[in-house]
C-alpha positions, 0 to 999 in steps of 0.5 A, a space after each residue: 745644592 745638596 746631591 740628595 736634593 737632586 736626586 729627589 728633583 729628578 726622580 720626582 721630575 721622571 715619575 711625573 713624566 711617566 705618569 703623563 705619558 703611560 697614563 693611557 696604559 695606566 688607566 684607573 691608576 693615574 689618580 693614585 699614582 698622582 697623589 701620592 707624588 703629590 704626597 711625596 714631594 710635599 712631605 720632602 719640602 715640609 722635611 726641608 724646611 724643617 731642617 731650615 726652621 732648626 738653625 733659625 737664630 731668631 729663637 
C-alpha cells in the first residue's frame, strides 16, 4: 500500500476515535465535525479510484 494511503487511514481512524470519546465535550459540534470526516474520507476514495479509472485498459 501507498504510505500516503495510510496515513490517510490513520488519521481518519483518530479523528473517528476523537470525535467518539470527546463527543460529551464537544457537544453541538459532534454532527459537523462527523460530516465532514464522512466527507473527507468519500472525496479521498472517489480521488483513489479515479486514479485506478485512468489506467483502465478496457478504453
Amino acid at each position: 500500500m501507498n504510505l500516503k494511503i495510510l496515513l490517510t487511514l490513520a488519521a481518519v481512524l483518530f479523528g473517528a476515535w476523537a470525535i467518539f470519546h470527546f463527543k460529551a465535550q464537544l457537544g453541538i459540534f459532534v454532527v459537523p465535525l462527523f460530516f465532514g470526516l464522512v466527507l473527507f474520507v468519500t472525496l479521498r476514495l472517489y480521488r483513489l479510484m479515479e486514479k485506478d479509472d485512468s489506467n483502465d485498459p478496457r478504453d
